[in-house]
N, CA, C and O atoms as a GROMACS GRO file, in nm:
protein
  608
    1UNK      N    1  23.178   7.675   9.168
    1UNK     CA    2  23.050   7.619   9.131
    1UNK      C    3  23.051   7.471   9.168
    1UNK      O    4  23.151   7.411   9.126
    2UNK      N    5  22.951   7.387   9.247
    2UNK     CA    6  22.950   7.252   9.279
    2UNK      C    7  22.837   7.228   9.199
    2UNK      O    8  22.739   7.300   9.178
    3UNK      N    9  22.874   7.090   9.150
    3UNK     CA   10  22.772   6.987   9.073
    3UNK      C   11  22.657   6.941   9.210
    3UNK      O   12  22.685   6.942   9.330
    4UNK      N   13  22.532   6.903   9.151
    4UNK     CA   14  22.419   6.911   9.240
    4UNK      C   15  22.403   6.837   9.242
    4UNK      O   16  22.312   6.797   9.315
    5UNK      N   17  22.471   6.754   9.168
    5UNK     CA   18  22.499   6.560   9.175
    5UNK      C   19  22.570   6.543   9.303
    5UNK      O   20  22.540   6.451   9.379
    6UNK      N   21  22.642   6.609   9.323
    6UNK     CA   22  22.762   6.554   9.394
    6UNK      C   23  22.751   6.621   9.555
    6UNK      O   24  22.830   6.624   9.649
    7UNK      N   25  22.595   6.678   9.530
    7UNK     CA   26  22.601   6.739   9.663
    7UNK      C   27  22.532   6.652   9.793
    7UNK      O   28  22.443   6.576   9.754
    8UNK      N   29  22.565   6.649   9.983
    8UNK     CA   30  22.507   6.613  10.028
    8UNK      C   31  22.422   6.713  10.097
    8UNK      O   32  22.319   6.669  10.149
    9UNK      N   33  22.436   6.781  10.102
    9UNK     CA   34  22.356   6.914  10.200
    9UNK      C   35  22.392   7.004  10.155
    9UNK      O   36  22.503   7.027  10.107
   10UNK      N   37  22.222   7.127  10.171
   10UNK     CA   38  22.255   7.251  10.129
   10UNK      C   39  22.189   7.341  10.206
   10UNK      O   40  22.071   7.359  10.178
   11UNK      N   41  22.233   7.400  10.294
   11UNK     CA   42  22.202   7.500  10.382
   11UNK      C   43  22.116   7.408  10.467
   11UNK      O   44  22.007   7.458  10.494
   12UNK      N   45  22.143   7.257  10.527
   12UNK     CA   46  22.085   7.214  10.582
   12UNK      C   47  22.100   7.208  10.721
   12UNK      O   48  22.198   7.158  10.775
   13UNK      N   49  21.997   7.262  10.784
   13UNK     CA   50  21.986   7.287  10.922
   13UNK      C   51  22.043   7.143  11.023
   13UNK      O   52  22.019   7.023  11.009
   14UNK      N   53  22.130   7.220  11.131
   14UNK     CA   54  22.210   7.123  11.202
   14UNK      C   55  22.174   7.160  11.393
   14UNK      O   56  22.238   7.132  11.494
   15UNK      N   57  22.052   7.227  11.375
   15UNK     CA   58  22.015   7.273  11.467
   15UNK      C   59  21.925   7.178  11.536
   15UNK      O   60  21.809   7.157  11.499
   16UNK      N   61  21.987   7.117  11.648
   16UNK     CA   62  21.922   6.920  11.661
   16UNK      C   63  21.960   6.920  11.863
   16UNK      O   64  22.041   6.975  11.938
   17UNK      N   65  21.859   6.834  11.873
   17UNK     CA   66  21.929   6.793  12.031
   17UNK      C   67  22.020   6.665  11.994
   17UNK      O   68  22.027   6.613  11.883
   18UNK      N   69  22.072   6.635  12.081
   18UNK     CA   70  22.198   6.600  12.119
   18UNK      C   71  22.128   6.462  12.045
   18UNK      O   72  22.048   6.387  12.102
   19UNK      N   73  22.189   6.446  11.870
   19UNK     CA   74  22.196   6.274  11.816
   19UNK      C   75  22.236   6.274  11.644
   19UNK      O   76  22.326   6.353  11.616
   20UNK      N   77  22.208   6.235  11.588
   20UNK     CA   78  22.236   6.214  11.454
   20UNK      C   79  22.136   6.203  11.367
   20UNK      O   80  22.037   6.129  11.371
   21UNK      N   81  22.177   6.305  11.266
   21UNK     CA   82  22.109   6.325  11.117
   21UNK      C   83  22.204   6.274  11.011
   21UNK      O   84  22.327   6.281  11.005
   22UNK      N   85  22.110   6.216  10.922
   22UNK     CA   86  22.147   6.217  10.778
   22UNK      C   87  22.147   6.340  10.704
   22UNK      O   88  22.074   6.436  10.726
   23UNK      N   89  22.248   6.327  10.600
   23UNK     CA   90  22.244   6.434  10.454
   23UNK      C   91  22.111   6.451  10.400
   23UNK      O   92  22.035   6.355  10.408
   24UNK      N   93  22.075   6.543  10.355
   24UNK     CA   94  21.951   6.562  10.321
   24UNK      C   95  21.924   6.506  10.178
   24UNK      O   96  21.807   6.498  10.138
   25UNK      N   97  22.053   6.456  10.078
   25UNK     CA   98  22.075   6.401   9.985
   25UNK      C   99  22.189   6.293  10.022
   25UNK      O  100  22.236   6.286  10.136
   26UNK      N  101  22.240   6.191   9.891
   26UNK     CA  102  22.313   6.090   9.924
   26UNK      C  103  22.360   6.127   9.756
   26UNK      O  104  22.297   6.202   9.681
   27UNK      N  105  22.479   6.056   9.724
   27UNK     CA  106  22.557   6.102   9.566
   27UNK      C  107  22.578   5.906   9.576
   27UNK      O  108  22.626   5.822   9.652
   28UNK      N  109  22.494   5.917   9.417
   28UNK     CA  110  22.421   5.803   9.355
   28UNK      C  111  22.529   5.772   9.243
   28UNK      O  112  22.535   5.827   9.133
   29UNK      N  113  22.623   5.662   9.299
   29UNK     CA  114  22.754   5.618   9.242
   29UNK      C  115  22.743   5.542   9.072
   29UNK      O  116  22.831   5.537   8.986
   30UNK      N  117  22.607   5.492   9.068
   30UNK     CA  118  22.564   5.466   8.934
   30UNK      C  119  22.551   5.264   8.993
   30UNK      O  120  22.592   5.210   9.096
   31UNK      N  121  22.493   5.221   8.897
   31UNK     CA  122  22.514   5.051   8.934
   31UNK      C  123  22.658   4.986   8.929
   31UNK      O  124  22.736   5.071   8.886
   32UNK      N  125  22.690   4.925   8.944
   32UNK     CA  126  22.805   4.880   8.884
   32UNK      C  127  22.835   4.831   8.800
   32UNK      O  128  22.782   4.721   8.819
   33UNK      N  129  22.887   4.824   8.707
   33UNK     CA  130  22.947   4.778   8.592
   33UNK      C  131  22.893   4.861   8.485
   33UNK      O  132  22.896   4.808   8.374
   34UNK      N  133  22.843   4.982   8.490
   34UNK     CA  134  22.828   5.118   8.414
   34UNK      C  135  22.839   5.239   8.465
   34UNK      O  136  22.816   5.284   8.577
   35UNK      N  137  22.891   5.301   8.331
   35UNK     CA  138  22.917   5.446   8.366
   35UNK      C  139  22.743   5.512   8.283
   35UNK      O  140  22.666   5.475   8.194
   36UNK      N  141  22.752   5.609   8.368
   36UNK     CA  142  22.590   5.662   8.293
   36UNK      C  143  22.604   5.720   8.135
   36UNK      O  144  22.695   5.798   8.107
   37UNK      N  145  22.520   5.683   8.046
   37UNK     CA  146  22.532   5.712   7.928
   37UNK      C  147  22.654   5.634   7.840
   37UNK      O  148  22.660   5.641   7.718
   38UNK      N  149  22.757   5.553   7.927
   38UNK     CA  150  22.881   5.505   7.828
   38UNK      C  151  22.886   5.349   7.847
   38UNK      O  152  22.943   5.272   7.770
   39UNK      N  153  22.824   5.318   7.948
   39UNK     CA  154  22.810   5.145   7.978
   39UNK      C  155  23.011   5.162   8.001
   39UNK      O  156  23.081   5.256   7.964
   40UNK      N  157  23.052   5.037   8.071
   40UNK     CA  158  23.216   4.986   8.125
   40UNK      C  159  23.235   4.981   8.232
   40UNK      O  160  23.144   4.926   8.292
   41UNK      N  161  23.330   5.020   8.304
   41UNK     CA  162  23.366   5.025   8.424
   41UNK      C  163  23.283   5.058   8.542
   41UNK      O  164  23.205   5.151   8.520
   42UNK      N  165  23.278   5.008   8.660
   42UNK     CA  166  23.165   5.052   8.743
   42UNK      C  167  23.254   5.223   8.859
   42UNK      O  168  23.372   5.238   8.888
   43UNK      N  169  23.168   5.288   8.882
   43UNK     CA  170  23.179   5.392   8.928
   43UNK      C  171  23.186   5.359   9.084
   43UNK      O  172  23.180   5.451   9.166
   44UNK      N  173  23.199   5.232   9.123
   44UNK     CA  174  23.185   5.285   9.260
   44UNK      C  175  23.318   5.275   9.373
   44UNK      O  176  23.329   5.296   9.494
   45UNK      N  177  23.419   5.228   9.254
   45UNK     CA  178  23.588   5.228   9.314
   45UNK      C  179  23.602   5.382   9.276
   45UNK      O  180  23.620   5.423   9.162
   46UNK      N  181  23.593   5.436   9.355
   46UNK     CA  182  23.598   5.593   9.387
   46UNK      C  183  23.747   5.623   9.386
   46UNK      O  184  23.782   5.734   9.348
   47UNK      N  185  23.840   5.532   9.425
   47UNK     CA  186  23.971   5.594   9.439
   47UNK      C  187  24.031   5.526   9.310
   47UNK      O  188  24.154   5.531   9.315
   48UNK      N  189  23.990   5.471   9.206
   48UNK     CA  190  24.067   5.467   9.070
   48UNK      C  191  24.034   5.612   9.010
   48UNK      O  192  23.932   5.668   8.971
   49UNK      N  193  24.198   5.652   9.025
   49UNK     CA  194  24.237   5.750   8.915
   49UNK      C  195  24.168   5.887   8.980
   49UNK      O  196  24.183   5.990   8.914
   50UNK      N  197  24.094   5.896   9.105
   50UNK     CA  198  24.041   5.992   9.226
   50UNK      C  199  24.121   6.024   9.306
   50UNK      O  200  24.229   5.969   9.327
   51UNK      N  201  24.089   6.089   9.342
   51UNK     CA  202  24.152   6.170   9.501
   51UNK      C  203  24.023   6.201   9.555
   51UNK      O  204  24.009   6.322   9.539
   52UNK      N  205  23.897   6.141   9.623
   52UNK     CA  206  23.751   6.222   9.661
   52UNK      C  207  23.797   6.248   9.772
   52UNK      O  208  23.884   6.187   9.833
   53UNK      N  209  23.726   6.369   9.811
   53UNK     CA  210  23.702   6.419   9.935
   53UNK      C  211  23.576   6.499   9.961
   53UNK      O  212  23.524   6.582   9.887
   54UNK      N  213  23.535   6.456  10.089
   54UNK     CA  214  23.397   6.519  10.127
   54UNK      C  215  23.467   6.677  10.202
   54UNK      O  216  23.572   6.693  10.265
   55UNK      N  217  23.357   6.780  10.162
   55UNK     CA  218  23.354   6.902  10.197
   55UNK      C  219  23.247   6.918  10.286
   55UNK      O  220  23.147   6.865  10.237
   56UNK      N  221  23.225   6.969  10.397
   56UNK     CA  222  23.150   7.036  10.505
   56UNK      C  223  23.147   7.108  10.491
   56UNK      O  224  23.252   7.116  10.428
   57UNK      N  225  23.091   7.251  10.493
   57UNK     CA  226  23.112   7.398  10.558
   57UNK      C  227  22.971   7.428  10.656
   57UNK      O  228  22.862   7.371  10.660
   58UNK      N  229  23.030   7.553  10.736
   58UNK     CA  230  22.925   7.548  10.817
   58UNK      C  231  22.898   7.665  10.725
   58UNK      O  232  22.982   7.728  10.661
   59UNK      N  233  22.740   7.687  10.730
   59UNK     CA  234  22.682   7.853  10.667
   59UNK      C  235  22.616   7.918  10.729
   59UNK      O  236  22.585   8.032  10.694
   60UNK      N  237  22.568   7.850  10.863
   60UNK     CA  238  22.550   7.970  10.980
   60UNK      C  239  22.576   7.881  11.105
   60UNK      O  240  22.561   7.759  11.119
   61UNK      N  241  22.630   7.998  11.211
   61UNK     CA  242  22.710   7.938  11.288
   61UNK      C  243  22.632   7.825  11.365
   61UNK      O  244  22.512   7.807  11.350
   62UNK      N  245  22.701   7.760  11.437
   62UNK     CA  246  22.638   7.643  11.547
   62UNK      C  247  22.619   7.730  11.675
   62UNK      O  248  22.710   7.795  11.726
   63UNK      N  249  22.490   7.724  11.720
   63UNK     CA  250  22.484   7.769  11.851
   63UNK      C  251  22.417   7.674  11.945
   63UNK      O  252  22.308   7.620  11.926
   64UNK      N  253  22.523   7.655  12.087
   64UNK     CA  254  22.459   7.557  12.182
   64UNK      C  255  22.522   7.602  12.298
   64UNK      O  256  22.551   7.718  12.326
   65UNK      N  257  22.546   7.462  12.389
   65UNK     CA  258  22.608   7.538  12.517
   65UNK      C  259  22.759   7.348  12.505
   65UNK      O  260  22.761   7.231  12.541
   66UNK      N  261  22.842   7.441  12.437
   66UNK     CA  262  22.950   7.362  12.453
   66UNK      C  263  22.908   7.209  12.392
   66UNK      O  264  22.909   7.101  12.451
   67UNK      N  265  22.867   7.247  12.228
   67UNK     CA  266  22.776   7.111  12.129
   67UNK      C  267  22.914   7.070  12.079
   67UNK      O  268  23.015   7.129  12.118
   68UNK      N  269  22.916   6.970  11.994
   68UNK     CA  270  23.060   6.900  11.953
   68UNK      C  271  22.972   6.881  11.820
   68UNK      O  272  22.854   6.853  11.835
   69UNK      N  273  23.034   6.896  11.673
   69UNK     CA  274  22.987   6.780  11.575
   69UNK      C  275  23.075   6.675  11.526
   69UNK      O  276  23.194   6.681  11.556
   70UNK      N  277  23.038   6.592  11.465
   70UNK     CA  278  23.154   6.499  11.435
   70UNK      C  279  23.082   6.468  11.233
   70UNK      O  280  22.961   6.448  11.216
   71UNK      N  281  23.148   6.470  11.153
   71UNK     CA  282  23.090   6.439  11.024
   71UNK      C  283  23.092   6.283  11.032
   71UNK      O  284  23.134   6.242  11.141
   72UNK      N  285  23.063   6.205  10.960
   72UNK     CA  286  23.095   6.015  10.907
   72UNK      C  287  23.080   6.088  10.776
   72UNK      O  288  23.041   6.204  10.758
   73UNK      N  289  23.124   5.984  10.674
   73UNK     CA  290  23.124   5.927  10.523
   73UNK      C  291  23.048   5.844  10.548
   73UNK      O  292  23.046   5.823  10.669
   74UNK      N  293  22.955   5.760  10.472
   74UNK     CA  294  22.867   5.664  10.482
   74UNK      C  295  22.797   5.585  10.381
   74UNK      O  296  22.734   5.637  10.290
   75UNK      N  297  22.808   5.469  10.397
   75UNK     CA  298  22.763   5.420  10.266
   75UNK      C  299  22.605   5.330  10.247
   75UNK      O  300  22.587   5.307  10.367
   76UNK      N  301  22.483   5.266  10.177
   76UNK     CA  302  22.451   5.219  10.171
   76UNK      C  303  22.393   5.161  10.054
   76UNK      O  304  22.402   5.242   9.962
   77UNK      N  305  22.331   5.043  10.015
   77UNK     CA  306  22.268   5.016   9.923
   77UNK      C  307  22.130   5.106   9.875
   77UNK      O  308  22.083   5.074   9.766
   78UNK      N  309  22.085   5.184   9.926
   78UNK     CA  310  21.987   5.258   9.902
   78UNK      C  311  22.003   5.436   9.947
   78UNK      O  312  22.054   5.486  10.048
   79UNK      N  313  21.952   5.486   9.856
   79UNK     CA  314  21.968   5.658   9.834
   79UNK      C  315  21.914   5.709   9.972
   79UNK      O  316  21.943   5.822  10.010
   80UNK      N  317  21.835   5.622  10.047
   80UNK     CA  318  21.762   5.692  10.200
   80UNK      C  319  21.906   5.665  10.290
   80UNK      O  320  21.930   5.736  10.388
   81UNK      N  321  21.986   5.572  10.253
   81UNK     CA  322  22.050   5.534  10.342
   81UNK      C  323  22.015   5.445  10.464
   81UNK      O  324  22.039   5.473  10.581
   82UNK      N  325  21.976   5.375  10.433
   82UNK     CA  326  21.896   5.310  10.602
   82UNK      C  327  21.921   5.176  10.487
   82UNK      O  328  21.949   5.123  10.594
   83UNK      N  329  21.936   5.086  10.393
   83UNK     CA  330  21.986   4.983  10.381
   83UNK      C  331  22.154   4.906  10.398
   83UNK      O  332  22.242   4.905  10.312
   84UNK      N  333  22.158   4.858  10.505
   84UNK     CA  334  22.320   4.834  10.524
   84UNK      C  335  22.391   4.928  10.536
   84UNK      O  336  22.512   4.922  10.512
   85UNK      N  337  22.328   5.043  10.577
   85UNK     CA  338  22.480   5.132  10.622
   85UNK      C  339  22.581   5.113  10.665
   85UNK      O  340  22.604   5.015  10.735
   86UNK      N  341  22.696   5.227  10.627
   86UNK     CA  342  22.860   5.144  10.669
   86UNK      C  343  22.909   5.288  10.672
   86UNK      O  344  22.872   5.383  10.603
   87UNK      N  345  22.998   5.284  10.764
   87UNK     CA  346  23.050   5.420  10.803
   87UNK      C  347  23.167   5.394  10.763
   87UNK      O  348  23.227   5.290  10.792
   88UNK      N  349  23.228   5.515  10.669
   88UNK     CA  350  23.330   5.475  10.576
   88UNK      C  351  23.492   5.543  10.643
   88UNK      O  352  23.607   5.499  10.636
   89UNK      N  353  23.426   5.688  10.718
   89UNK     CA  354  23.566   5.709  10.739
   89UNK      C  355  23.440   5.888  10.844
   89UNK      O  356  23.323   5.924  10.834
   90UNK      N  357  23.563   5.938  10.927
   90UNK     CA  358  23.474   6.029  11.007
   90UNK      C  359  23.551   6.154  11.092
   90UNK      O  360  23.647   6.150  11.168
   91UNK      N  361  23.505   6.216  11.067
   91UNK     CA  362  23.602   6.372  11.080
   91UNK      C  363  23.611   6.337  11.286
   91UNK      O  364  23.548   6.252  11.349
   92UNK      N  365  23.711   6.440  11.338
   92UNK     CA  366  23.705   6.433  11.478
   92UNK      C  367  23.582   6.500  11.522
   92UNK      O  368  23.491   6.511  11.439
   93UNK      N  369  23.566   6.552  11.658
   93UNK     CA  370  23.480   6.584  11.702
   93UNK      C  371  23.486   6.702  11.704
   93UNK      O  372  23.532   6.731  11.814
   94UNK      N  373  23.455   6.847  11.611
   94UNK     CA  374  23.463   6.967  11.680
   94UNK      C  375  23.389   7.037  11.744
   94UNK      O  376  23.268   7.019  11.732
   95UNK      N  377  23.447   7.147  11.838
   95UNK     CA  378  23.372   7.211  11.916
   95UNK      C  379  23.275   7.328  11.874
   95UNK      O  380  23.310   7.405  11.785
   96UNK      N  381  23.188   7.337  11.919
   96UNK     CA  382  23.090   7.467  11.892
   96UNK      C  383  23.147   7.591  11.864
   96UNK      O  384  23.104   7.676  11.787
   97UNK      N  385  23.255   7.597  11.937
   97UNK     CA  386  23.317   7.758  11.944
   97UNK      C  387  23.389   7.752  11.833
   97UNK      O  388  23.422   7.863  11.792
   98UNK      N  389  23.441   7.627  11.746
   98UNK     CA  390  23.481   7.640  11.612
   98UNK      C  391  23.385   7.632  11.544
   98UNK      O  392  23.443   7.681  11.447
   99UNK      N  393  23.303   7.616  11.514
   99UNK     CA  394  23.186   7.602  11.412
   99UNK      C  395  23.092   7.715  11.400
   99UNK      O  396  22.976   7.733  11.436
  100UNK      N  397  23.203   7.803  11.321
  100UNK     CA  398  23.114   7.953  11.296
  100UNK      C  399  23.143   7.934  11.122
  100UNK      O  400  23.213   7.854  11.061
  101UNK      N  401  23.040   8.067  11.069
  101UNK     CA  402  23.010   8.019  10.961
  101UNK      C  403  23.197   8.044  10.885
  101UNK      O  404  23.288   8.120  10.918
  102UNK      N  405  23.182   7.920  10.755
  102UNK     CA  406  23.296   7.956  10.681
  102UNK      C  407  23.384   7.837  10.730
  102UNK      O  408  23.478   7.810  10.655
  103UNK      N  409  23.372   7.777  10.817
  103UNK     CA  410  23.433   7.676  10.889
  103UNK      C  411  23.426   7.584  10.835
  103UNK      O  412  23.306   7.556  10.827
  104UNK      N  413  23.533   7.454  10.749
  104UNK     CA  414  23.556   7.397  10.686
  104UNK      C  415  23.589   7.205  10.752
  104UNK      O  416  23.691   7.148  10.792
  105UNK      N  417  23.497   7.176  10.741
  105UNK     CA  418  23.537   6.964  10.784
  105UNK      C  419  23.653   6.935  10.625
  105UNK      O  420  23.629   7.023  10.543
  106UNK      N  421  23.727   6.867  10.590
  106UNK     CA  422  23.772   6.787  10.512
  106UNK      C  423  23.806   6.679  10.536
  106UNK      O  424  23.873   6.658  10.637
  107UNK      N  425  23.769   6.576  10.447
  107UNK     CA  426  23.761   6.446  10.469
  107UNK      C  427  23.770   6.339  10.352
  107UNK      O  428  23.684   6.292  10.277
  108UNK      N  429  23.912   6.319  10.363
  108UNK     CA  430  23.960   6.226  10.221
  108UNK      C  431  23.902   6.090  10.231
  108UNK      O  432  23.908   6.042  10.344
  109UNK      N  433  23.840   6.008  10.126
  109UNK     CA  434  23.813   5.896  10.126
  109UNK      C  435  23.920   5.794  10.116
  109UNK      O  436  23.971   5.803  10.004
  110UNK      N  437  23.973   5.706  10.184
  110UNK     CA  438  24.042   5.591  10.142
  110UNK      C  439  23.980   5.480  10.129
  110UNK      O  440  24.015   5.401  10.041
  111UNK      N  441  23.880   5.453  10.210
  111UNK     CA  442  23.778   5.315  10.171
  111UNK      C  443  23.728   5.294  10.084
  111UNK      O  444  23.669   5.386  10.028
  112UNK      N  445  23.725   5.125  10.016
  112UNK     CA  446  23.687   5.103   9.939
  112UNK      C  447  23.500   5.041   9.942
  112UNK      O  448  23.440   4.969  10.021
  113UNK      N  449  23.466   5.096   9.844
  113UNK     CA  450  23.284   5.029   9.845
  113UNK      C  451  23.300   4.918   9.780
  113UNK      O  452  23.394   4.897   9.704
  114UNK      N  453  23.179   4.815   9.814
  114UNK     CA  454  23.164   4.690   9.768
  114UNK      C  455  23.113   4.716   9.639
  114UNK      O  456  23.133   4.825   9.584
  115UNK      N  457  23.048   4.625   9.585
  115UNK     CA  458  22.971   4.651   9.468
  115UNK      C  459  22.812   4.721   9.515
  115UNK      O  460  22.749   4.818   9.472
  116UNK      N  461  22.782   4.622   9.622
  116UNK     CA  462  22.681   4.667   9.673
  116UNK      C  463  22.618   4.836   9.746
  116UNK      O  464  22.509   4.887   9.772
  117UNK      N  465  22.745   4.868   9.754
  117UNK     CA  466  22.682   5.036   9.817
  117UNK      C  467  22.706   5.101   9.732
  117UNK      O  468  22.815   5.154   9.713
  118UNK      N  469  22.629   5.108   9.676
  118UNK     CA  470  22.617   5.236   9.546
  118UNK      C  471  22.580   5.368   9.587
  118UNK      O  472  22.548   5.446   9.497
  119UNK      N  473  22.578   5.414   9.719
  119UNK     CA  474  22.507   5.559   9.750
  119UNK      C  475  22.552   5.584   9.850
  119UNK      O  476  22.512   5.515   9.944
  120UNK      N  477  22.651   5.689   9.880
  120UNK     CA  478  22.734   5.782   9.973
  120UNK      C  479  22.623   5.854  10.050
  120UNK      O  480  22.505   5.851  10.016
  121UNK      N  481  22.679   5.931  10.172
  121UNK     CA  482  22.614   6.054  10.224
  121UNK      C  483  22.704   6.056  10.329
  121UNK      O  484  22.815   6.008  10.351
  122UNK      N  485  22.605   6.143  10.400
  122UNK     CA  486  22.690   6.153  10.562
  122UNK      C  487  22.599   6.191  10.666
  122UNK      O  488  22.487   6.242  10.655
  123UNK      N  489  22.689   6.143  10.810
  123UNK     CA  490  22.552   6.166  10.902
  123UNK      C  491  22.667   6.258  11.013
  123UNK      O  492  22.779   6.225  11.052
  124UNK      N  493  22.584   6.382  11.042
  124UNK     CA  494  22.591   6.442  11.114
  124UNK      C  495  22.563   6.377  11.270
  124UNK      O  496  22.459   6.311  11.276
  125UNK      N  497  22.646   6.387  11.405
  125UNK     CA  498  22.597   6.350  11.498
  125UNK      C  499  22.684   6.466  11.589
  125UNK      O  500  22.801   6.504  11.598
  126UNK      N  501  22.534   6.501  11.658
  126UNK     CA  502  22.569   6.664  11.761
  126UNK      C  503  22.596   6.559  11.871
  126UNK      O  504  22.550   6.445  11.868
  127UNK      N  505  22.702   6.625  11.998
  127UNK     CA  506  22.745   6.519  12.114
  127UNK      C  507  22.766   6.630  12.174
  127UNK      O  508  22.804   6.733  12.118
  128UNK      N  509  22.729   6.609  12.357
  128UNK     CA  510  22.807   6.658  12.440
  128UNK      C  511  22.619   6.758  12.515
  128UNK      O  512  22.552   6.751  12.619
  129UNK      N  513  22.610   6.832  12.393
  129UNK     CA  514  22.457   6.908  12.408
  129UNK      C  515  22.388   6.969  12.292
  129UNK      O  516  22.435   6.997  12.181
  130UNK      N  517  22.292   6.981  12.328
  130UNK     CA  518  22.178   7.047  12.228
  130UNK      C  519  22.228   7.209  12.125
  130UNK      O  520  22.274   7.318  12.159
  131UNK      N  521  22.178   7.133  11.951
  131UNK     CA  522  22.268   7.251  11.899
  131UNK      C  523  22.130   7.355  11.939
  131UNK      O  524  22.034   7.315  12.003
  132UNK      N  525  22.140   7.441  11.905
  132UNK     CA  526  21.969   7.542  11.859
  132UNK      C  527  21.972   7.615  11.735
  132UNK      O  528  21.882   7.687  11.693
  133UNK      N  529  22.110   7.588  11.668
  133UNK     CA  530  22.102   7.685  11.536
  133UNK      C  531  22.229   7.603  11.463
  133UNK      O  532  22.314   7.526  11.509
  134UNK      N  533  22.199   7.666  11.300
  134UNK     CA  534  22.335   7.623  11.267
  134UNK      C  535  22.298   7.545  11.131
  134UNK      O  536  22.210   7.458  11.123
  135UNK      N  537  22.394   7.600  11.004
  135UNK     CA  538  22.298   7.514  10.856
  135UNK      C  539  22.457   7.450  10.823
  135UNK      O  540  22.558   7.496  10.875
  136UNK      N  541  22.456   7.364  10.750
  136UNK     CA  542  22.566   7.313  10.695
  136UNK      C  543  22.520   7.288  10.520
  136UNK      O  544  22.407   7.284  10.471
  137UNK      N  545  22.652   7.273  10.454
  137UNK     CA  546  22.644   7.259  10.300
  137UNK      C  547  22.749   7.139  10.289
  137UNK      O  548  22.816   7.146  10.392
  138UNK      N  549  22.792   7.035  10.214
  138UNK     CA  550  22.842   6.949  10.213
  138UNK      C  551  22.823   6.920  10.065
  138UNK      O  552  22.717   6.940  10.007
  139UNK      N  553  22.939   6.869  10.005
  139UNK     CA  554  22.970   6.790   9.872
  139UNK      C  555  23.091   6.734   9.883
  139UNK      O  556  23.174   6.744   9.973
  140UNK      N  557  23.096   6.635   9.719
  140UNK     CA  558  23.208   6.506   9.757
  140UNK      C  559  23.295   6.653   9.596
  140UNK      O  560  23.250   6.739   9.520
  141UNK      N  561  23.416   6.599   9.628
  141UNK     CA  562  23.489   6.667   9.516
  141UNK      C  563  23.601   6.580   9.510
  141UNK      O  564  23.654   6.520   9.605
  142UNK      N  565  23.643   6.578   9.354
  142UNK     CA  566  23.752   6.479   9.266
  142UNK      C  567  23.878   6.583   9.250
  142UNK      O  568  23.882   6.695   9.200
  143UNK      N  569  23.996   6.492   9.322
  143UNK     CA  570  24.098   6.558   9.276
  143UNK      C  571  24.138   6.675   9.335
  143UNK      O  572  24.208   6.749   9.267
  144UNK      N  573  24.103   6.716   9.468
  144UNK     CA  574  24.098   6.871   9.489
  144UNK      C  575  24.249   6.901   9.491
  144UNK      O  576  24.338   6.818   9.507
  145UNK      N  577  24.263   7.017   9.475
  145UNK     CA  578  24.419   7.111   9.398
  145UNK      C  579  24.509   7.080   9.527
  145UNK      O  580  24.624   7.045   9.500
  146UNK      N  581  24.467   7.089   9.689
  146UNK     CA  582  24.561   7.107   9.776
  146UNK      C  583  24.556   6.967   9.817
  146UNK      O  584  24.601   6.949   9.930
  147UNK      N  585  24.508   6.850   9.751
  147UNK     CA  586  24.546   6.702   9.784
  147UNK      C  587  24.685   6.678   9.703
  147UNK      O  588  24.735   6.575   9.748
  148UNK      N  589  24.752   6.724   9.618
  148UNK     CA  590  24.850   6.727   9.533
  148UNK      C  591  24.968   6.815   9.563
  148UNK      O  592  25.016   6.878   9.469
  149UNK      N  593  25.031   6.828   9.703
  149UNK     CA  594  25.120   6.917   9.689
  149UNK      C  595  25.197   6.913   9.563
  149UNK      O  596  25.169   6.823   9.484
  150UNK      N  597  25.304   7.012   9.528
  150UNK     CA  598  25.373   7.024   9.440
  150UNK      C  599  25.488   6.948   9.452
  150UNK      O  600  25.545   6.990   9.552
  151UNK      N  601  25.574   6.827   9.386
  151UNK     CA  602  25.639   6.735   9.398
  151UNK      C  603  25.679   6.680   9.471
  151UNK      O  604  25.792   6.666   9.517
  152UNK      N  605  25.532   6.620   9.501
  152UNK     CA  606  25.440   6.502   9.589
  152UNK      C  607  25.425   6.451   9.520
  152UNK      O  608  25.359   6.348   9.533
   0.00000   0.00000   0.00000
């Protein structure tokens, strides 16, 4: 089950000529210097006491003629994303012929946000050629079980 807070895309179509989309949502870190409902610490040092990582999956396949995607992490002062964006960290480039459904991006955060970017997302950018099909789902997740090997 994923929190709908924490989601950036949901079955969102990746079916694009050859350039870059935004998340169809952005995960709204809170202001800084409060937690929602408890007032203290600000939420947007993501790696105190975290492990985040952004999740991709594809949910229907990519179809093109030899398309590449590449994920970013991304940050800005505003939930549209178009204030000060900052590209935080960014998966390689994969190929079309991997991007059938079930197909998994992972992408650990190590960067740190200022005070000022309070609002994550990610931007999809198709390279190489035109997708014509293809949905993606994306969320950020805390702590995931296989970031922790066992006495690691």
């Amino acid at each position: 089950m994923l929190d709908k807070e924490l989601t950036f895309s949901d079955a969102q179509d990746i079916g694009l000529a050859q350039s870059s989309v935004l998340s169809t949502y952005s995960v709204d870190l809170g202001a800084v210097g409060t937690v929602p409902g408890l007032g203290g610490s600000p939420l947007a040092d993501l790696m105190r006491g975290n492990r985040p990582r952004v999740v991709a999956q594809i949910i229907e396949a990519v179809v093109g003629t030899s398309s590449t995607i590449t994920v970013e992490v991304v940050c800005a002062e505003n939930a549209a994303l178009t204030t000060n964006l900052r590209v935080l960290d960014t998966s390689l480039a994969i190929a079309e012929a991997t991007l059938v459904a079930g197909y998994q991006f992972h992408i650990d955060l190590t960067t740190k946000l200022t005070a000022a970017e309070r609002y994550i997302g990610l931007r999809y950018t198709i390279g190489t050629a035109t997708t014509t099909a293809g949905t993606i789902d994306a969320w950020l997740e805390f702590n995931p079980s296989d970031a922790f090997p066992l006495g690691g």
